[in-house]
C-alpha positions as CSV (number, residue, x, y, z in Angstrom):
1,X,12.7,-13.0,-4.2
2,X,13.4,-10.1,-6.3
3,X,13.5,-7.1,-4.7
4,X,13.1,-4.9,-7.5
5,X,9.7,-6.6,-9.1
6,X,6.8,-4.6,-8.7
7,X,4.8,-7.6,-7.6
8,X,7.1,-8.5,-4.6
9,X,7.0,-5.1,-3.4
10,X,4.5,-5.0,-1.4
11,X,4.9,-8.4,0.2
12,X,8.8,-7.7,1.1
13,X,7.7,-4.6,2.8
14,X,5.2,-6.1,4.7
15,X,7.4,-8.6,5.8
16,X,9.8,-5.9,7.2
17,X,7.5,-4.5,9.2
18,X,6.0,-1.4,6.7
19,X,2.4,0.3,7.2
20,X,0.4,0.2,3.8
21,X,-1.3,3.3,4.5
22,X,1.9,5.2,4.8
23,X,1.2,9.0,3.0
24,X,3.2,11.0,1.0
25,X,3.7,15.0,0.6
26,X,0.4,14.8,-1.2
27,X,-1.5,12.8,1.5
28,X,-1.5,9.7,-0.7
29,X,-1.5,6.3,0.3
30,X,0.8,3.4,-2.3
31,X,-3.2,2.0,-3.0
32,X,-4.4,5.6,-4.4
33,X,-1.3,5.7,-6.8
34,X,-0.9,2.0,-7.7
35,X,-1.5,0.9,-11.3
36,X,-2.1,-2.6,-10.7
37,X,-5.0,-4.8,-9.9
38,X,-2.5,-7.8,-8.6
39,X,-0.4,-5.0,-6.2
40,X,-3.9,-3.5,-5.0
41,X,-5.2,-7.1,-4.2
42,X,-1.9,-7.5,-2.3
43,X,-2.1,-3.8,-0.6
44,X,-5.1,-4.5,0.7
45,X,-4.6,-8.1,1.8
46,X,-2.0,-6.3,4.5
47,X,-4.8,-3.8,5.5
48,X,-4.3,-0.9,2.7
49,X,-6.7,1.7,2.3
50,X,-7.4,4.8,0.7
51,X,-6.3,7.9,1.8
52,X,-10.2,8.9,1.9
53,X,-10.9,5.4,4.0
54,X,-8.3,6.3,6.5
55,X,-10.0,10.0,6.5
56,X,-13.4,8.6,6.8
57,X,-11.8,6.4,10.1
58,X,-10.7,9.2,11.5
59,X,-7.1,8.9,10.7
């Protein structure tokens, strides 16, 4: 697997144990920044959400 693909991203950190809602300085989760229909199908496969779904839940 390459490491360095954009569409093997998401399942390699996934694999290692990474949360998919993870924010940055901004509050933004990798699914409100991603460009791609095939990484937001993966994203959300492994429970990613919006930063205003996890605000919605509570979190």
């Amino acid at each position: 697997m390459k490491f360095n693909s954009p569409a093997n991203s998401p399942s390699a950190i996934k694999t290692n144990g990474a949360d998919p809602n993870t924010r940055d300085k901004w509050g933004n989760t990798p699914l409100d920044v991603t460009l791609s229909a095939d990484i937001e199908v993966l994203l959300r496969q492994h429970g990613g959400k919006m930063a205003e779904e996890l605000k919605a839940a509570g979190n």
